[in-house]
N, C-alpha and C positions, 0 to 999 in steps of 0.2 A: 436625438438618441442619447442615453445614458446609461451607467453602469453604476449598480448600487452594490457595497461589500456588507455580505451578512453573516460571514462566515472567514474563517482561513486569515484573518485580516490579523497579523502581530503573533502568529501563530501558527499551527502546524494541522489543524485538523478541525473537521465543521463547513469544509469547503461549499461554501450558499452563493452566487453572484446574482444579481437580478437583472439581465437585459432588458430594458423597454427602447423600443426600438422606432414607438409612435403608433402602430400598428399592431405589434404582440408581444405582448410579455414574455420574455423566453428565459427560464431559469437552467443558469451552470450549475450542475453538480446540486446534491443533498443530501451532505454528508454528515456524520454525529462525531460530534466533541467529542473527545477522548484526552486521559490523563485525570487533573486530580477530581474529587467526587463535587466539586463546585463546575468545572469544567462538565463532568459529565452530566452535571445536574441543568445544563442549560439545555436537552436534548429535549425536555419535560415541557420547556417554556410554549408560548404558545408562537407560532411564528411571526416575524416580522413583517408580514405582508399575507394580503389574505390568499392563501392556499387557492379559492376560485379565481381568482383573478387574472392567475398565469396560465397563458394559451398552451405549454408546453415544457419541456424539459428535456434537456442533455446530458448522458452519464457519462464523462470522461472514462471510467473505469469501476472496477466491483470493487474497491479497498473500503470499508465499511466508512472512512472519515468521507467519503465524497459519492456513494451511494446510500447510506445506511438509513437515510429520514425519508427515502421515496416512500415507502406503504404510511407512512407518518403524513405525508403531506395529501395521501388518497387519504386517511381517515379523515382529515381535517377538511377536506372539498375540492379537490383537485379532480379533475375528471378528462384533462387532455389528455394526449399521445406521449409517450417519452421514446427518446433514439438512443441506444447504442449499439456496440458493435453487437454482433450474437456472440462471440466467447465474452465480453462483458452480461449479456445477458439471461446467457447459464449461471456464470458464474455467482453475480450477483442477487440472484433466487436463492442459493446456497449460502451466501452474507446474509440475510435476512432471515431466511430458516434457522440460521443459528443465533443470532442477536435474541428473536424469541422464545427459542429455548432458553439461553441466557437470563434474559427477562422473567422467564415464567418460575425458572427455578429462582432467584433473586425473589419474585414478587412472593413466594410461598415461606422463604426463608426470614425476610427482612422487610419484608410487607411496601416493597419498592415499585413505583410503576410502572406500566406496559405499557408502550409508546405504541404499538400496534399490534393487532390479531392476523391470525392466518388467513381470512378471508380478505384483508388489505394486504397481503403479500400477494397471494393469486393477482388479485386485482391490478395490483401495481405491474406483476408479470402480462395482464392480457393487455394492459395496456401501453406495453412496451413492443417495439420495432427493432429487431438486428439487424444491423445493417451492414456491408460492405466496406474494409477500408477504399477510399478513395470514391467510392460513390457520390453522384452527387443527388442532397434531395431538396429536393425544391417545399419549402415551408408558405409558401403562399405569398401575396403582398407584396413582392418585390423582394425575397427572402431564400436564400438556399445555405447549406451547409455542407460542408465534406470530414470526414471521419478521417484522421488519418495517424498510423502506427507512432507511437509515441515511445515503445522498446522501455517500458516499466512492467505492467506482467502482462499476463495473457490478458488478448484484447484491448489494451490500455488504449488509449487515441489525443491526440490534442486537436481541436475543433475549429476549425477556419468558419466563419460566418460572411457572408455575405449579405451585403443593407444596400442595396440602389447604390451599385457605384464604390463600397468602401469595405474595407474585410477589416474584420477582428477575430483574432484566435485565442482561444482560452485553452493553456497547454494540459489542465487535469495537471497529473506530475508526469517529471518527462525521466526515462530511465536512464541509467549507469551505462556507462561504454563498455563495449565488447563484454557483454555478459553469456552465459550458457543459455542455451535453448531461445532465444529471443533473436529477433532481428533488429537493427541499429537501427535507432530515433530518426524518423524521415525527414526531408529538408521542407524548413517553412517553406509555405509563398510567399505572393506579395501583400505588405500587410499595412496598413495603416495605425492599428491598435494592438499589442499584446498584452493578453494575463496572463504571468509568469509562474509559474514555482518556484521558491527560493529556499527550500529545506536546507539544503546542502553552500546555501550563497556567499560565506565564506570560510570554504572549505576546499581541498585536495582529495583526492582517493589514492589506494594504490593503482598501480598498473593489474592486469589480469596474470600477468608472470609472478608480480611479487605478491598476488592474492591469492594464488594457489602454492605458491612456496608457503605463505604464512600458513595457511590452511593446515598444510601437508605439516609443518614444523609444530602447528599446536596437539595437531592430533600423534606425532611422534612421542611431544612431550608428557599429553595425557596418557597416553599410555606407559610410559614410563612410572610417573605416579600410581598408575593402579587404582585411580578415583572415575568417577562417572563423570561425563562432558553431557552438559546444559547446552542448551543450543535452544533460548526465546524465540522462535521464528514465526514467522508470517505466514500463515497459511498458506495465503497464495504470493507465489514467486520464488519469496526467498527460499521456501522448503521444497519445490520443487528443484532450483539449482542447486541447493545443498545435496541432496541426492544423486543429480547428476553430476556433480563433482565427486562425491564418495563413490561414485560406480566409476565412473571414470581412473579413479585412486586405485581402487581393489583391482578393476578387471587389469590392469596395469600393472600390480605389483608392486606400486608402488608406495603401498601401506599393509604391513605386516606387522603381530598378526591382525586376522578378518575380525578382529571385535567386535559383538554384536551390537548393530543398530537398530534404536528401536523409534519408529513414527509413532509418537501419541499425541497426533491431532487428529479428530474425526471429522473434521471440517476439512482440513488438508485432504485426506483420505479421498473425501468422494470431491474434491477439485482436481485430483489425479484422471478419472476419468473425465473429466469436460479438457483436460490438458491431451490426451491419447483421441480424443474424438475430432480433433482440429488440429492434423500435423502441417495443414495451410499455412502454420502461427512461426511455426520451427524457421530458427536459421538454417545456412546450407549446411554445416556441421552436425546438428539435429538431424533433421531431416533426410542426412545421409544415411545414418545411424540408424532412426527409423526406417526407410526403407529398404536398408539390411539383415532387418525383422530381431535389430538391439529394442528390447523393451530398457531404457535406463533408468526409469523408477522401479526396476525390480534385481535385486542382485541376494546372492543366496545367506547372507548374514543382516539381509532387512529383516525388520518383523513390525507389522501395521497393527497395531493395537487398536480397534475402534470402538471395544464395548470396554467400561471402566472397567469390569472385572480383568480383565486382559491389563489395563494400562496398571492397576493395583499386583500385577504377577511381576511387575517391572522390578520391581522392593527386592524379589529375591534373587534375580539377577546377580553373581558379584560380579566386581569390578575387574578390570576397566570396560567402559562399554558407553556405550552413545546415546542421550535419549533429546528428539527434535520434540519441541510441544511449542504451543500457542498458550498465551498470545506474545503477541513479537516486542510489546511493551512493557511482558510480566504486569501487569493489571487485570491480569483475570487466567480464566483457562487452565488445563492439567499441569504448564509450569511451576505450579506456585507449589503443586502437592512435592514435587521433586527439590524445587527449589528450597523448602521449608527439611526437606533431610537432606539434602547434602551441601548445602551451603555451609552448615558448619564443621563439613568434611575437609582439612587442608588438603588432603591429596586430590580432592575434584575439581574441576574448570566450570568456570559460565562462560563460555562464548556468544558476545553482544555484536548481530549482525546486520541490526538495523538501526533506524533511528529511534530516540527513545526521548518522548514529548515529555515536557517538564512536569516535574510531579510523581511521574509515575515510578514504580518498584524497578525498572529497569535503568531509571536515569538515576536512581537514586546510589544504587549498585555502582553505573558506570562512573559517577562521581565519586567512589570510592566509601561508602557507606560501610562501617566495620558492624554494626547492626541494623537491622530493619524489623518490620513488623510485617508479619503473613499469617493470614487467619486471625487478627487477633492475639497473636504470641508474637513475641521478640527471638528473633533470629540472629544469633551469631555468623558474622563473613569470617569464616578462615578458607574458606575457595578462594582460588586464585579467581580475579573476572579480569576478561581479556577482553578487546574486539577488533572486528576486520573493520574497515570501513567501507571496502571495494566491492564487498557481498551487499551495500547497500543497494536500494531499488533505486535511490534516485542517484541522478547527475550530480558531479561537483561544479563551482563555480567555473572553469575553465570549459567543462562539457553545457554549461548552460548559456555562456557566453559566446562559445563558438558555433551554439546552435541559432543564436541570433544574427549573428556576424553574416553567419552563411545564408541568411535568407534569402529568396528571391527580389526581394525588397523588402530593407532593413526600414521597421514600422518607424512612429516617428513618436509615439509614445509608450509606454511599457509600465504596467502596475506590477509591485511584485507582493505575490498572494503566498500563500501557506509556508509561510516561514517566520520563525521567531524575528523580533526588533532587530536583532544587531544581523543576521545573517542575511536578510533582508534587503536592510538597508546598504550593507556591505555591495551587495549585487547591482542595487540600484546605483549608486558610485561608480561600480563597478562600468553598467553600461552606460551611465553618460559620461564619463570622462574617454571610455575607449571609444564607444561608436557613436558618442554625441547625440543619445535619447536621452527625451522629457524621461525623468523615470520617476515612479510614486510609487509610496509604501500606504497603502490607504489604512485609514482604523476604521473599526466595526462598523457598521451604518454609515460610512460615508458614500455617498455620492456625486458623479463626476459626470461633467457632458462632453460627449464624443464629438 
């Protein structure tokens, strides 16, 4: 048996692994590079392995870097079954629906290609399975796997595999402790082999107390200013808990005045309902909530922008006031139209709540960037940019560490995947000096036998 890295390998996004396992090809994750346009330009390439060849596929989650190539890899000859959860598999029809829109406008504008049609999105959907966390399914061959809550967004899962005898888990990304509306990241089992994420591997977060004080202290401060607060989000997750934090703030009282907030992401938008349609998903704080008939994605100073003419009324707006947009990297999406006017406004904020892959308009920012480029024009920083790091979706080193520590049996080797060189390699130190694992940071195309 062995494990090829095709993707995620020295980096943060592209997430590809190749199990062959002797009997079936079983592909982790297929996801698109994102960041600078060489990055993105390897989405185009042709695959590494031939698309027919693989019996199947595993979607750890819908985050476009680790779903995004599935209808890519149906046009290219892929014709098995793919598993994941069903809120992974709502969700990420909704990934895909917008990637081609993206593409399509792109290819009309800039004469850029289309990595797949709509008739390989369907496809890619009929030929997907929801599954059950903690189900087990039997793959054939001496082969089963279990899905199980990985607490990054809705439906996330990290994957236990079963081969005659030996388990390997491939974690997808594993989430932030004690976050809103999610339940905490489940306990491995017993494992022989782990693929790790290492975004966060060396790193700290804040606590949930001191991430909602900051929260509460920036949006104090933005208001003070009288400027507009940016808020790069992630469609799915982050902008879902940013909302239920700002409701949670208002219905409280604890943020005066009710400033108007405005959602202008249309992909966010309709992941609201696949989030209300599976309160299965909700922690017990969620869920209590809900079933006291609190809607918390709706509070009376929201306002959902979905058609641009709606998101272009945002302009007249004055300040102070809130607007959440995609995408979570500033490399694309309605941020950039905001970010391009009020970036050179000092009295406005950018609030940076995720991670932000090298290269891109958002890391360029959080490194302190006093101009940038958007649209084509040169943008003056006199915005203040600030970030949480606790609003992140992933785990920090301590929370990835202790999620290995605690397994049912702590495996005896560990690769660690989607994470830059030094944060990586950090973790991988990290876990063999603490719990005395083989640990690898693999590069692109390497391959290793189990």
């Amino acid at each position: 048996m062995n494990i090829t890295f095709f993707g995620a390998a020295h980096e943060v996004t592209g997430s590809c692994h190749l199990l062959d396992t002797g009997s079936k090809k079983i592909l982790l994750d297929c996801g698109m590079f994102q960041g600078s346009d060489f990055n993105e330009g390897k989405n185009n390439d042709t695959f590494p392995f031939d698309p027919k060849s693989v019996d199947m596929v595993l979607v750890s989650h819908a985050h476009a870097d680790h779903c995004g190539r599935v209808p890519k890899l149906i046009k290219e000859g892929f014709s098995g079954p793919i598993y994941m959860t069903k809120g992974t598999q709502e969700l990420a029809k909704i990934i895909w629906e917008d990637s081609y829109h993206i593409m399509s406008y792109n290819n009309r504008k800039f004469q850029s290609p289309i990595l797949f049609y709509p008739e390989d999105i369907e496809a890619a959907y009929s030929h997907s399975t929801g599954v059950l966390y903690n189900e087990t399914i039997d793959l054939g061959s001496g082969i089963s796997v279990v899905f199980k809550d990985a607490g990054h967004i809705f439906g996330a899962a990290f994957i236990e595999i079963s081969v005659n005898g030996k388990t390997l888990c491939y974690s997808g990304d594993i989430g932030n402790k004690d976050v809103p509306i999610l339940r905490e990241t489940e306990q491995l089992g017993s494992l022989d082999t782990l693929l790790i994420e290492s975004t966060y591997g060396n790193r700290l977060h804040e606590s949930r107390k001191d991430r909602e004080k900051i929260f509460f202290d920036i949006f104090k401060e933005a208001i003070a200013r009288g400027g507009t607060i940016m808020m790069p989000a992630f469609s799915l997750e982050r902008t879902q808990e940013i909302l239920y934090t700002l409701n949670d703030m208002f219905e409280n009282k604890k943020l005066l005045p009710k400033i108007p907030i405005f959602l202008d992401s249309p992909m966010a938008i309709r992941a609201i309902d696949v989030y209300k349609a599976h309160p299965e998903y909700y922690d017990e704080e969620a869920f209590k909530k809900y079933s006291a008939g609190d809607d918390f994605f709706e509070f009376p100073n929201l306002t959902l922008t979905l058609r641009k003419e709606d998101s272009i009324k945002i302009n007249s707006v004055k300040g102070p006031k809130c607007v959440i947009a995609g995408s979570g990297m500033m490399n694309g999406g309605r941020i950039l139209h905001h970010a391009k006017r009020y970036l050179p406004d000092e009295r406005s904020m950018l609030v940076i709540v995720g991670y932000q892959a090298k290269n891109t308009l958002g890391r360029k920012l959080y490194e302190g960037a006093r101009q940038v480029t958007i649209h084509n024009d040169s943008v003056s920083v006199k915005a203040k940019v600030t970030a949480i790091g606790a609003l992140s979706a992933h785990g920090d080193q301590k929370k990835l560490v202790n999620w290995v520590r605690h397994a049912k049996k702590v495996p005896k080797t560990v690769f660690c995947v989607h994470g830059e060189a030094v944060p990586a390699t950090a973790l991988a130190h990290k876990l063999h000096h603490e719990l005395g694992i083989e640990a690898f940071v693999p590069e692109e195309g390497e391959c290793f036998t189990l």
